[in-house]
Every structure is written in structure tokens, then in C-alpha cells.
Backbone as JSON Lines, residues from 0, in Angstrom:
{"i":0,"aa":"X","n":[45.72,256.44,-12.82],"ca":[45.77,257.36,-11.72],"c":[46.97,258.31,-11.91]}
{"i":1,"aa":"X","n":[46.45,259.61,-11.87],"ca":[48.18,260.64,-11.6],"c":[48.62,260.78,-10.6]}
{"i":2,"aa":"X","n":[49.64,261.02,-10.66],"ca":[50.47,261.12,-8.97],"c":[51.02,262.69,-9.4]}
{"i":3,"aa":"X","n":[51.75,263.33,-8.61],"ca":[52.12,264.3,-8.87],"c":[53.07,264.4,-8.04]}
{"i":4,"aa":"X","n":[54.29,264.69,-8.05],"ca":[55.56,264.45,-7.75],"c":[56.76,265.48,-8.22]}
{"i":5,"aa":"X","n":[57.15,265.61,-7.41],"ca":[58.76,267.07,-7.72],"c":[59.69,266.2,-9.18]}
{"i":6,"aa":"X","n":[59.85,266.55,-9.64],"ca":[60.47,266.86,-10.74],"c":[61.38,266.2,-10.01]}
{"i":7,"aa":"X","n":[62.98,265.27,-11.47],"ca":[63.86,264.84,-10.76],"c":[64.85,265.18,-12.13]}
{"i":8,"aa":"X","n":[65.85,264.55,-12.14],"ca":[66.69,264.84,-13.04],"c":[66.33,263.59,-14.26]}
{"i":9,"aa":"X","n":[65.82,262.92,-14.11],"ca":[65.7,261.53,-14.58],"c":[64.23,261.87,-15.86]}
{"i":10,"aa":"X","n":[63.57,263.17,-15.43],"ca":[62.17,263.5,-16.06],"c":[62.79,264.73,-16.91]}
{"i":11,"aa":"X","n":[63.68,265.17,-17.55],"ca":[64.33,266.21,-17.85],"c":[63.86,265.96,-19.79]}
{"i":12,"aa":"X","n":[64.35,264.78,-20.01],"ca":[64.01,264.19,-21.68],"c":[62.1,264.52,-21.83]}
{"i":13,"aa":"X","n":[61.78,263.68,-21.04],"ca":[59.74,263.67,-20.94],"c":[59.49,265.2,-21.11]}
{"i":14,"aa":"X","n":[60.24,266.54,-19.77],"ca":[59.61,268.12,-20.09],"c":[60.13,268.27,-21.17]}
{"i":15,"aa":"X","n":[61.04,268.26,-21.34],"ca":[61.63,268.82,-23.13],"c":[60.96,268.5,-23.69]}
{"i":16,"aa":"X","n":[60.62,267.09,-24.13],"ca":[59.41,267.2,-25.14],"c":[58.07,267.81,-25.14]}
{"i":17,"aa":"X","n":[57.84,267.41,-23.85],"ca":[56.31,268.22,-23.69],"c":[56.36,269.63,-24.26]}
{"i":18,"aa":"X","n":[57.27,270.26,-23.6],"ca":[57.29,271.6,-23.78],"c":[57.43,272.25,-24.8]}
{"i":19,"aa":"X","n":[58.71,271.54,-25.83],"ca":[58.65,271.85,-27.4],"c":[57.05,271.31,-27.84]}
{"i":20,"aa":"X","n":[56.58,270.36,-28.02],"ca":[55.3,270.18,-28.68],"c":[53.96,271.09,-27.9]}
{"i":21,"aa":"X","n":[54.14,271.66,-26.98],"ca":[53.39,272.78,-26.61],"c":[53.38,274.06,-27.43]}
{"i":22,"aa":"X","n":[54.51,274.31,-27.33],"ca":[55.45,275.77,-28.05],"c":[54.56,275.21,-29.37]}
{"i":23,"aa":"X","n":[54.98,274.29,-30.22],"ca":[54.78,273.68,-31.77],"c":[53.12,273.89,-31.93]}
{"i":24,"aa":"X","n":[52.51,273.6,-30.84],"ca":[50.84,273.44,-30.8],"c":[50.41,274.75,-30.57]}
{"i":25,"aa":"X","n":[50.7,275.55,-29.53],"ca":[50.62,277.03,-29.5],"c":[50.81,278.31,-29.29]}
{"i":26,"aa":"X","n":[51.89,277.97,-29.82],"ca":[53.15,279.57,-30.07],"c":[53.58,280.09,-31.31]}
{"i":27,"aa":"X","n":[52.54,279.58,-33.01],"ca":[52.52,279.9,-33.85],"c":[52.04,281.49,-33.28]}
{"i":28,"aa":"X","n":[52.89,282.45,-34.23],"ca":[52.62,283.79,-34.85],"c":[53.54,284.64,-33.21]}
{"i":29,"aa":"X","n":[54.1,283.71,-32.47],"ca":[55.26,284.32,-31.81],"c":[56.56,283.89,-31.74]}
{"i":30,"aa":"X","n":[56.94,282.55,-31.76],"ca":[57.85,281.54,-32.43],"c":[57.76,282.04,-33.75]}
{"i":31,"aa":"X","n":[59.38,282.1,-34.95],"ca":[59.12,281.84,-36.19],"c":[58.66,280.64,-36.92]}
{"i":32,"aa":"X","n":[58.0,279.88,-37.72],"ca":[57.57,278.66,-38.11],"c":[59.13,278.11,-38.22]}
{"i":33,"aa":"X","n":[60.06,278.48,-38.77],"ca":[61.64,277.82,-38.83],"c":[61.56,277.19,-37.51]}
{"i":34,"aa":"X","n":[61.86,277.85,-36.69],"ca":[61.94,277.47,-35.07],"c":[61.05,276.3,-34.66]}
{"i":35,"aa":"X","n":[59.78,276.87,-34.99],"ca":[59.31,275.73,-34.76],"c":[58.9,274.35,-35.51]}
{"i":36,"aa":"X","n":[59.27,274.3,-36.71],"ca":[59.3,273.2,-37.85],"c":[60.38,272.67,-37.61]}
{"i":37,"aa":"X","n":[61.1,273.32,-37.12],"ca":[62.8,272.62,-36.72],"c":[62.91,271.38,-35.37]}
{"i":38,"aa":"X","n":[63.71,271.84,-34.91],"ca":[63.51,270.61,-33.73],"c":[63.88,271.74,-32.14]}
{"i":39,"aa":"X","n":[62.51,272.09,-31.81],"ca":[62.72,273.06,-30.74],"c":[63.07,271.78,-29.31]}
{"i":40,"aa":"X","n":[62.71,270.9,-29.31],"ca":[63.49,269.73,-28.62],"c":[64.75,269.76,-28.56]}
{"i":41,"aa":"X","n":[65.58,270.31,-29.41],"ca":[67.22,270.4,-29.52],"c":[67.28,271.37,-28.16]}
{"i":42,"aa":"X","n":[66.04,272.36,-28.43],"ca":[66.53,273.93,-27.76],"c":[66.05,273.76,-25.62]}
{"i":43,"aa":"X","n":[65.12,273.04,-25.68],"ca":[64.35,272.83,-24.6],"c":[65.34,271.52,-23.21]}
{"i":44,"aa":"X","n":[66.07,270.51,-24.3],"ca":[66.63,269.69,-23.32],"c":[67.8,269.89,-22.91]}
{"i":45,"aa":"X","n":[68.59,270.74,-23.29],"ca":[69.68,270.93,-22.31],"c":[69.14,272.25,-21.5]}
{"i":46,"aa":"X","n":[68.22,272.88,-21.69],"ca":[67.38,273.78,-20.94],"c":[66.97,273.08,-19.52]}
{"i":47,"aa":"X","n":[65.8,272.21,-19.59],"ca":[65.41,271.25,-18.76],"c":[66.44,270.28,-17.72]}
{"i":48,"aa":"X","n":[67.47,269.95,-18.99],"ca":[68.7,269.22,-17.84],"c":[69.07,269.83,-16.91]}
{"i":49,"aa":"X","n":[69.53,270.79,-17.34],"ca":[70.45,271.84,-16.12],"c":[69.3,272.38,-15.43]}
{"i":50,"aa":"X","n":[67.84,272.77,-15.3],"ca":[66.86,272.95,-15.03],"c":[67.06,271.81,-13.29]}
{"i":51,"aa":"X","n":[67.11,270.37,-14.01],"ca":[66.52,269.93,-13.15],"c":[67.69,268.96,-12.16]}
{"i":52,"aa":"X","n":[68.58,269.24,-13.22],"ca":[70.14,268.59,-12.3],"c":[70.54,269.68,-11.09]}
{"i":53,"aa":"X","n":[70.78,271.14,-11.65],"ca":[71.1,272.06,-10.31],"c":[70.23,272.66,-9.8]}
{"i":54,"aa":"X","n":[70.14,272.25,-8.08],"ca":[69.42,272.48,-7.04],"c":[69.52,274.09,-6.61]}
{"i":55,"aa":"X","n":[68.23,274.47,-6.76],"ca":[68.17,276.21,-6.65],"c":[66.46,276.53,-6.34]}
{"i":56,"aa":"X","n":[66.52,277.32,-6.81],"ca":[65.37,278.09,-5.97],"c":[64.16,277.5,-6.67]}
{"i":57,"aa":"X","n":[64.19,277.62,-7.89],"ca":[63.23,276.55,-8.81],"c":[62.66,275.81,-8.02]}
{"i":58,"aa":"X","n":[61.71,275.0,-8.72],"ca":[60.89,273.33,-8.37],"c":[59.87,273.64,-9.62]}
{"i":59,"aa":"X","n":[59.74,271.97,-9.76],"ca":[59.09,271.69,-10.76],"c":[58.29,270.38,-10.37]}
{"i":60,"aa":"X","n":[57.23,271.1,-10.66],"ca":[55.92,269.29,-10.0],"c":[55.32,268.75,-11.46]}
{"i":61,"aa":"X","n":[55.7,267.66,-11.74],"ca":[55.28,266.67,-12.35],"c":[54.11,266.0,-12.12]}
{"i":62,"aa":"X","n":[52.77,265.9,-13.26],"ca":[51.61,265.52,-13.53],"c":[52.09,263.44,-13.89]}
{"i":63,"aa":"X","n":[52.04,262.72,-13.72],"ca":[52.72,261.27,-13.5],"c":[51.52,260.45,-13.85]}
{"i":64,"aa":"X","n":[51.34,260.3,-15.19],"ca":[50.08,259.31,-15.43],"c":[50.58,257.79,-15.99]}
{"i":65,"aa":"X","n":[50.7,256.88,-14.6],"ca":[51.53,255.97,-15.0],"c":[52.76,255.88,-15.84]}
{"i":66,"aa":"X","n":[53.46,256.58,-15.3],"ca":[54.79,256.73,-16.5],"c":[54.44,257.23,-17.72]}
{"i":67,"aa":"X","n":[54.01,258.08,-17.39],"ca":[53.65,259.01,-18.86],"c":[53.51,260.45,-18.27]}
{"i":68,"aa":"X","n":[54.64,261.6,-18.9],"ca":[54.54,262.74,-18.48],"c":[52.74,263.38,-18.93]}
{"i":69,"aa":"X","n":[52.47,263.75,-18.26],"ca":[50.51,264.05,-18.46],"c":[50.8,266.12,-18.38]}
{"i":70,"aa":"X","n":[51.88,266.67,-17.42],"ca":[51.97,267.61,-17.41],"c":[52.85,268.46,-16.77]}
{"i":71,"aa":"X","n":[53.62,269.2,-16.58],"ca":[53.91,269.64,-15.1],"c":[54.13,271.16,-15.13]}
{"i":72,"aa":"X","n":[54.74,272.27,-13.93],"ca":[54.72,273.28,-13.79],"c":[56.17,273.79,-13.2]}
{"i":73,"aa":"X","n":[56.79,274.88,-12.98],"ca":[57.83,275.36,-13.37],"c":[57.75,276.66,-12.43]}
{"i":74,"aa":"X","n":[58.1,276.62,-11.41],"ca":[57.9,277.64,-10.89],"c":[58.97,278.61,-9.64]}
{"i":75,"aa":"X","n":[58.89,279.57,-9.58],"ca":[60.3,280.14,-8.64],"c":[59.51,280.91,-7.18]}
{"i":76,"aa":"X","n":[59.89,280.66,-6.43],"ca":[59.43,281.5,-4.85],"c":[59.55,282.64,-4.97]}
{"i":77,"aa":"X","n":[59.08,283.62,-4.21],"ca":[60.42,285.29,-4.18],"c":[60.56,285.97,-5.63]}
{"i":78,"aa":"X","n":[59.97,285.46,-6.47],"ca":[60.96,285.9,-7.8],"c":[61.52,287.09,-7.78]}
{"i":79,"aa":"X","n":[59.99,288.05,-7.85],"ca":[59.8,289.37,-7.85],"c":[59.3,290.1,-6.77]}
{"i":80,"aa":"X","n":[60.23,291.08,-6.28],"ca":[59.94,291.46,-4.73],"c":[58.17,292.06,-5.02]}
{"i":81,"aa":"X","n":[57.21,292.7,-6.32],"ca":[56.14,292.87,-6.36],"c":[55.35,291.83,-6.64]}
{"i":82,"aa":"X","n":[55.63,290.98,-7.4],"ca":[54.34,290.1,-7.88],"c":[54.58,288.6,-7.17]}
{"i":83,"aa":"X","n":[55.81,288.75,-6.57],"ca":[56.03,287.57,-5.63],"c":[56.41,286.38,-6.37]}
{"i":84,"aa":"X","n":[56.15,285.25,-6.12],"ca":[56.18,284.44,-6.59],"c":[55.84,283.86,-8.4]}
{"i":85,"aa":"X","n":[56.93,283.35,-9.54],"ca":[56.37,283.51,-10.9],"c":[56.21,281.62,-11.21]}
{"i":86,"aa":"X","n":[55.38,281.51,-11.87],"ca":[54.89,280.21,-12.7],"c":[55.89,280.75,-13.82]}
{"i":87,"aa":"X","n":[56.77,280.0,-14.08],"ca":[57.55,280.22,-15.2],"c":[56.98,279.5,-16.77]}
{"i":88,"aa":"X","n":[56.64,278.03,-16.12],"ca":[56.01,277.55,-17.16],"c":[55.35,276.56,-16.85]}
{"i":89,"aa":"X","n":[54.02,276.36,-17.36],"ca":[53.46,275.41,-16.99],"c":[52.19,274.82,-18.41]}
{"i":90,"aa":"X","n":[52.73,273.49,-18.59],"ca":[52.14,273.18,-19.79],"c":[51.15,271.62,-19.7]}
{"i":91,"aa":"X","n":[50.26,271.47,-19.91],"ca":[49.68,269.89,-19.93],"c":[49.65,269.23,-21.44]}
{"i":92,"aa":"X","n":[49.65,267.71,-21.57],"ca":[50.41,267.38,-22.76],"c":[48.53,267.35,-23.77]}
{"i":93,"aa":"X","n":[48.79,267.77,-25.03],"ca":[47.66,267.82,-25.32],"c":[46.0,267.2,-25.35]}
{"i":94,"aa":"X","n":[46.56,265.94,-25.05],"ca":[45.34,264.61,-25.09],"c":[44.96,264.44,-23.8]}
{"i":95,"aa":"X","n":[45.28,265.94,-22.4],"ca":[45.03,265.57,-21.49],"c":[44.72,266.95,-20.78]}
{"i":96,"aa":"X","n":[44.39,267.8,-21.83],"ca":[43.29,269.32,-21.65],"c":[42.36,268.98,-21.22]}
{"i":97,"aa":"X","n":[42.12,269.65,-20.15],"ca":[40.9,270.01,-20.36],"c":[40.24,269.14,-19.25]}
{"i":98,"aa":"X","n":[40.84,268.18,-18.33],"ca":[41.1,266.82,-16.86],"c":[41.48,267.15,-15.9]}
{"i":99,"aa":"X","n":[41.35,268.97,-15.7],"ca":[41.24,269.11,-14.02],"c":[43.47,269.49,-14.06]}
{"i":100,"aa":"X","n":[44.77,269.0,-14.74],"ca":[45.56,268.77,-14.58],"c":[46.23,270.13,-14.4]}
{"i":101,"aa":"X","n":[46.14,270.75,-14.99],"ca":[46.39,272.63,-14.76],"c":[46.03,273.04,-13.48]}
{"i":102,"aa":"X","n":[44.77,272.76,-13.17],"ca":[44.1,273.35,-11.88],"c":[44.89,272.94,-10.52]}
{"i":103,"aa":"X","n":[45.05,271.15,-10.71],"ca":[45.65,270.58,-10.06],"c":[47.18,271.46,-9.95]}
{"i":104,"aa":"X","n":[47.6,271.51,-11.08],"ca":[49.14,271.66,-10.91],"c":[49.38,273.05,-10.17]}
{"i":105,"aa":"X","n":[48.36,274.31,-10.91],"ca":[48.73,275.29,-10.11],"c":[47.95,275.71,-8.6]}
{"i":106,"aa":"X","n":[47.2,274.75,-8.21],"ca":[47.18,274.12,-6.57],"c":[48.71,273.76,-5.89]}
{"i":107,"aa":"X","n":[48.89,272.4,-6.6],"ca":[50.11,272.47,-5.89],"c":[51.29,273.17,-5.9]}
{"i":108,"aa":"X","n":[51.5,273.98,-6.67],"ca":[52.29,275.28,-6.91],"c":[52.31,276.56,-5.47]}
{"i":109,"aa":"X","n":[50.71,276.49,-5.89],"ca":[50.38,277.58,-4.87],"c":[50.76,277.47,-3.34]}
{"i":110,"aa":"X","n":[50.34,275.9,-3.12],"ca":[50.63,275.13,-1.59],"c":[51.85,275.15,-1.36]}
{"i":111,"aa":"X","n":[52.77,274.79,-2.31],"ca":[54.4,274.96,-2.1],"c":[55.02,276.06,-1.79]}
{"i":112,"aa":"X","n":[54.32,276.85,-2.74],"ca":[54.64,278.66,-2.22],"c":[54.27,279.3,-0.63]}
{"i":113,"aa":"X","n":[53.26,278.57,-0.6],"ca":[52.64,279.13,0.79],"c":[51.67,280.0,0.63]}
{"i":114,"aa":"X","n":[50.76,279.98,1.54],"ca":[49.55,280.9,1.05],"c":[50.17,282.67,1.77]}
{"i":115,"aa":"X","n":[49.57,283.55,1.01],"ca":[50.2,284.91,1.7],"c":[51.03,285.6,0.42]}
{"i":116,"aa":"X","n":[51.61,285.1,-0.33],"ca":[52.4,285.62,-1.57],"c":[51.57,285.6,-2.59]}
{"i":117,"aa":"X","n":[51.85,286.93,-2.93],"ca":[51.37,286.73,-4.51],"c":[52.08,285.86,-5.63]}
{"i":118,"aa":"X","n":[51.38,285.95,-6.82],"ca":[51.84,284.78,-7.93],"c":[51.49,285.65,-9.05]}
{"i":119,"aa":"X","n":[52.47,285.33,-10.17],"ca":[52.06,285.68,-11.62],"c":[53.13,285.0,-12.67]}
{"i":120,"aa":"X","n":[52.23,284.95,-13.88],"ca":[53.15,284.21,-14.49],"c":[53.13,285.45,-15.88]}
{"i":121,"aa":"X","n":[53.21,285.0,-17.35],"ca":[53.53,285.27,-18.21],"c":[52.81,284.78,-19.28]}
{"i":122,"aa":"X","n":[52.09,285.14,-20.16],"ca":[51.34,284.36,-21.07],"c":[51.31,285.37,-22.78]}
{"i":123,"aa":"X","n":[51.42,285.16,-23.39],"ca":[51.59,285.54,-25.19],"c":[49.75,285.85,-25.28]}
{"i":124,"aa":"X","n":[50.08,287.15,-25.73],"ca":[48.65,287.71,-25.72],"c":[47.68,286.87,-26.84]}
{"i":125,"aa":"X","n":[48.6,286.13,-27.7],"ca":[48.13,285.14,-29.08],"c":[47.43,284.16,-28.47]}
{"i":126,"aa":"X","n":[48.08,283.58,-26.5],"ca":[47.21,282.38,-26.63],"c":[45.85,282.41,-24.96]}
{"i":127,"aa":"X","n":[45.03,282.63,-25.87],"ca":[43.69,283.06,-25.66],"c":[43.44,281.87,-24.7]}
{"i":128,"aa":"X","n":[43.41,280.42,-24.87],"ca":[42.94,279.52,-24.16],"c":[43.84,279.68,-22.76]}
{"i":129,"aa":"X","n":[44.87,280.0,-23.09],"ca":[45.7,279.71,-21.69],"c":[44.8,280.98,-20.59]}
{"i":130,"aa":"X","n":[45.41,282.48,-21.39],"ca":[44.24,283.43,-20.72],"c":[42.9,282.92,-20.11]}
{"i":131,"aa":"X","n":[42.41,282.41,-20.56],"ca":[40.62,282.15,-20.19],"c":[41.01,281.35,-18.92]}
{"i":132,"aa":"X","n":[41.55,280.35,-19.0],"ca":[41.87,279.58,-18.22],"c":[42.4,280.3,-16.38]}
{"i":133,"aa":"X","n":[43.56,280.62,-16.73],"ca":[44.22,281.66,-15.84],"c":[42.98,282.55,-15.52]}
{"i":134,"aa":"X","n":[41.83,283.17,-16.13],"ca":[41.18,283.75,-15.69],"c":[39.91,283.43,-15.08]}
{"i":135,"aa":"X","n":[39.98,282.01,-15.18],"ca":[38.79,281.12,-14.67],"c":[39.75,280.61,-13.26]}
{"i":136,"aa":"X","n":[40.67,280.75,-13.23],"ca":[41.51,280.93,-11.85],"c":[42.06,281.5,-11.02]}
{"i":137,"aa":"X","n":[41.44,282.84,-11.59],"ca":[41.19,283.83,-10.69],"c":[42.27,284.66,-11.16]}
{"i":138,"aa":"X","n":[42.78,284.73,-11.68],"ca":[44.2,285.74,-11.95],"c":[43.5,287.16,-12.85]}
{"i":139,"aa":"X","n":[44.53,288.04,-13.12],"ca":[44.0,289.5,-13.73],"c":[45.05,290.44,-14.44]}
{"i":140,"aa":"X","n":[44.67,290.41,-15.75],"ca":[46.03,291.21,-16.29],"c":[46.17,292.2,-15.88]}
{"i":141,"aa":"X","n":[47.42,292.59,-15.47],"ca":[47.99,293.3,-14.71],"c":[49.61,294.41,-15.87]}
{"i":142,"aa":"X","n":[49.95,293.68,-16.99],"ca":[50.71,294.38,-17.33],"c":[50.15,293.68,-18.66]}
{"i":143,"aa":"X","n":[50.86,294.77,-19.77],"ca":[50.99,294.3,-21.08],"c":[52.34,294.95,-21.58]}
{"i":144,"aa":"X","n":[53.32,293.69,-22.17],"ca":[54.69,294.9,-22.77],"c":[54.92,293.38,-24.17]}
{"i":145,"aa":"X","n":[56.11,293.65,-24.66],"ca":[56.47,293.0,-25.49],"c":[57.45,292.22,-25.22]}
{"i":146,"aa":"X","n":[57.66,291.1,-25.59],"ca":[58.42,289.77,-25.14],"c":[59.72,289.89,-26.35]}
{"i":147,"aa":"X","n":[61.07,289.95,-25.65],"ca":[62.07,290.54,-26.86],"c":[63.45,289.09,-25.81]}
{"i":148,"aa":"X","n":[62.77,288.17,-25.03],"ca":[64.13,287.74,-24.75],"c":[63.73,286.23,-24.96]}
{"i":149,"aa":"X","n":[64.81,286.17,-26.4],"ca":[64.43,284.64,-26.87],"c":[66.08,285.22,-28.09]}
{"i":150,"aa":"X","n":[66.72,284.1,-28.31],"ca":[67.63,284.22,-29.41],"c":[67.44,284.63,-30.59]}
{"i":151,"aa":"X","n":[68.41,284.95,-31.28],"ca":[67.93,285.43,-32.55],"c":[67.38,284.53,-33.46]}
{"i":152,"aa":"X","n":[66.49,284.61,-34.23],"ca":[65.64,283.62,-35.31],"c":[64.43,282.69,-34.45]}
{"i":153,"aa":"X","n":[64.46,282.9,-33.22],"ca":[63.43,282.15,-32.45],"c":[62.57,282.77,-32.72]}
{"i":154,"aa":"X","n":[62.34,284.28,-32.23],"ca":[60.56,284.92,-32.38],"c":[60.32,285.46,-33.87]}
{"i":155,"aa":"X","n":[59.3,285.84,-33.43],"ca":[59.04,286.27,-34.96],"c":[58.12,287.97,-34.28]}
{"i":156,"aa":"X","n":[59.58,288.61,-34.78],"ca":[58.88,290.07,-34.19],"c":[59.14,290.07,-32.29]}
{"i":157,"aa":"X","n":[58.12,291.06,-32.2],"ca":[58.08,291.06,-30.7],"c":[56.74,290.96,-29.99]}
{"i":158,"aa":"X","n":[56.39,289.85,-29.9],"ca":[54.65,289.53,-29.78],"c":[54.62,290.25,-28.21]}
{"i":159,"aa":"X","n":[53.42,290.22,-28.17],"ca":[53.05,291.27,-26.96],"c":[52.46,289.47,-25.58]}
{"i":160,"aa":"X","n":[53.46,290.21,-24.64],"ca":[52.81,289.45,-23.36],"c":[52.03,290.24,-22.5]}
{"i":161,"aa":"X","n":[51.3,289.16,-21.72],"ca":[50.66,289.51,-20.77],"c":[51.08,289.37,-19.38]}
{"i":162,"aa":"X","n":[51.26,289.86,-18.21],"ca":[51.37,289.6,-16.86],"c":[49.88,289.08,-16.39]}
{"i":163,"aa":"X","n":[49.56,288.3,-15.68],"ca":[48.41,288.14,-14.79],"c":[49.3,287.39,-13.43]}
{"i":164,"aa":"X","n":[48.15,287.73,-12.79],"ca":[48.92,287.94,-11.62],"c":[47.35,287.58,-10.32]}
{"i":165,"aa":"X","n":[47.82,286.84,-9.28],"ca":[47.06,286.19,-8.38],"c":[47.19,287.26,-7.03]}
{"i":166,"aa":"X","n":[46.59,288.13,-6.42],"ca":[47.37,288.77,-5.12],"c":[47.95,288.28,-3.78]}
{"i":167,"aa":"X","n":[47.09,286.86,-4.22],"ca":[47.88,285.92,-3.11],"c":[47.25,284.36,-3.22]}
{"i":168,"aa":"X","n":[48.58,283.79,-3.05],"ca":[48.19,282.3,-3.22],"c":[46.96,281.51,-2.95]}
{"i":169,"aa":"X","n":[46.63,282.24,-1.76],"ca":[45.31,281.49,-0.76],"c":[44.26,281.22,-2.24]}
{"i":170,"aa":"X","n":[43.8,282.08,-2.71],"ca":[42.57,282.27,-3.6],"c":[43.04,280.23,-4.54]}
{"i":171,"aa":"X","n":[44.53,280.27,-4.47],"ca":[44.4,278.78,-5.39],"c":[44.53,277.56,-4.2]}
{"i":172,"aa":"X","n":[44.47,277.77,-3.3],"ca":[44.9,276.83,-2.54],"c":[42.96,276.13,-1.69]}
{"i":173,"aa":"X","n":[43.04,274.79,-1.76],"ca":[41.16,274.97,-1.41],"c":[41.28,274.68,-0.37]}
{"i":174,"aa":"X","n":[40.42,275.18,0.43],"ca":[39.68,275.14,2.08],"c":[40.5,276.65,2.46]}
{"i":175,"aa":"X","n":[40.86,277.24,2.28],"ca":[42.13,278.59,2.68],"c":[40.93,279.44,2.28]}
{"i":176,"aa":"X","n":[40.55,280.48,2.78],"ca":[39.43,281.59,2.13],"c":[40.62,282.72,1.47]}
{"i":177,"aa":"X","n":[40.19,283.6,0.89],"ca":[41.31,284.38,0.19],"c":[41.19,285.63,0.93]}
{"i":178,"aa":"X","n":[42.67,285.88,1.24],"ca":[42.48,287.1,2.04],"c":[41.96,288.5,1.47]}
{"i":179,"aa":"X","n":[41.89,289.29,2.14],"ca":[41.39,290.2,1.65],"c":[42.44,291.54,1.37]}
């Protein structure tokens, strides 16, 4: 059974990994292969620590499959006075695509936010599955520019992102009709 639960400081080691072996699984041809043949785990857990030790505007909901990180999401209120609310990151661990856990997660995302705000996140025009997905959830690209803020030797080039973007939470939240 998953539970799904706020993020604590104690789950900081579990996202780091997830998240580097996400990046490793599908962020070839925007990551350099160095970066990611290396140990992007070095780069992700003191990211995640301080992530989840200082209390701020953030929250992060954890996918909990019996003590086993299964997935979780990453997200800020307010971000952007236009697109409102951003999914910063949100990843499920690979052997557990494709089980409803995304949908779930950016439900409870949406519910936390409150229905009435818009939402958008960020996605690498390279990864197609995430797109489809996001677009089987109603979202709509909304911008295209190039992704240039990552350290030096991390990207490779300046791969092109996408904005998609929700006009308001309601549409993810179920029994809520979507406003108009």
C-alpha cells in the first residue's frame, strides 16, 4: 500500500537518489554523459538536505511504498505572480511508471495549492514521455526558451525547455469541476 506523506528531513538520502537515477534514465542529450556517468548523487543530496531541513515556502509529498521511496513531488505556492504556482520537480522511481503515482502526486500537489491558482512546471523538450503525460493532464505548452542554469560541465549545450502550464488547479483536483 502507498501512503503519501510531506516530505521530512529524514527522506532527503531516498530523493537524492531517486532523482539522480531519474536525471541518469532521462536527461541524456541535456545532462553531459560525464555528469551523468559520474555520481550526480554527490550533486542532488546536499541539494535535497537543505531542501528538506529549512522550512520555507517549498513542500514536498512523498509516494511511501512501505518504506520504499516509490516517488515524490517538489513544489512552491505563489512562485510566479503569472503562472502561479511551479512543480519544481517531480519524479516516480522507475519500476513504478506507469501505477497511477504521478497522477496521484500531482493531485495532491494541486489540493495543497488550493484550487483557483494556476500551476506550471518545466520539462526538457528531449523528454517526450513526461510531455505526453503532463498533457494527458491537462496542461499546455505555453513557452519554449532554453535552459542555461545548471553549473558548468553539467549540461551539454543549452537544450530547449518547455513551460506547460495548468490555468488552474481545479482541472487536477477530482470532484472540483474546472473553472472556466
Amino acid at each position: 500500500m502507498t501512503i503519501y506523506r510531506p516530505a521530512g528531513p529524514d527522506d532527503a538520502a531516498a530523493i537524492a537518489a531517486l532523482h539522480a537515477d531519474s536525471w541518469q534514465r532521462h536527461f541524456r542529450g541535456c545532462f553531459t554523459d560525464t555528469f551523468l556517468d559520474g555520481d550526480p548523487l554527490a550533486d542532488r543530496l546536499p541539494v535535497w538536505t537543505r531542501r528538506l531541513s529549512v522550512p520555507g515556502p517549498r513542500r514536498t509529498i512523498v509516494a511511501d511504498d512501505h518504506g520504499h521511496l516509490a516517488g515524490f513531488v517538489h513544489f512552491v505556492a505563489g512562485s510566479d505572480p503569472q503562472w502561479g504556482a511551479e512543480i519544481d520537480e517531480i519524479h516516480i522511481a522507475h519500476d513504478r511508471q506507469r501505477h497511477g503515482l504521478g497522477r496521484e502526486l500531482l493531485t495532491r500537489a494541486a489540493t495543497a495549492i488550493g484550487a483557483g491558482s494556476p500551476l506550471y512546471l518545466w520539462v526538457f523538450a528531449v523528454n517526450q514521455p513526461a510531455q505526453s503525460f503532463y498533457r494527458a493532464m491537462g496542461a499546455t505548452v505555453v513557452e519554449t526558451t532554453r535552459f542555461d542554469g545548471a553549473p558548468a560541465g553539467v549540461l551539454q549545450g543549452t537544450p530547449q525547455v518547455l513551460r506547460m502550464a495548468w490555468p488552474d488547479t481545479a482541472a487536477l483536483i477530482p470532484g472540483r469541476p474546472e473553472m472556466s
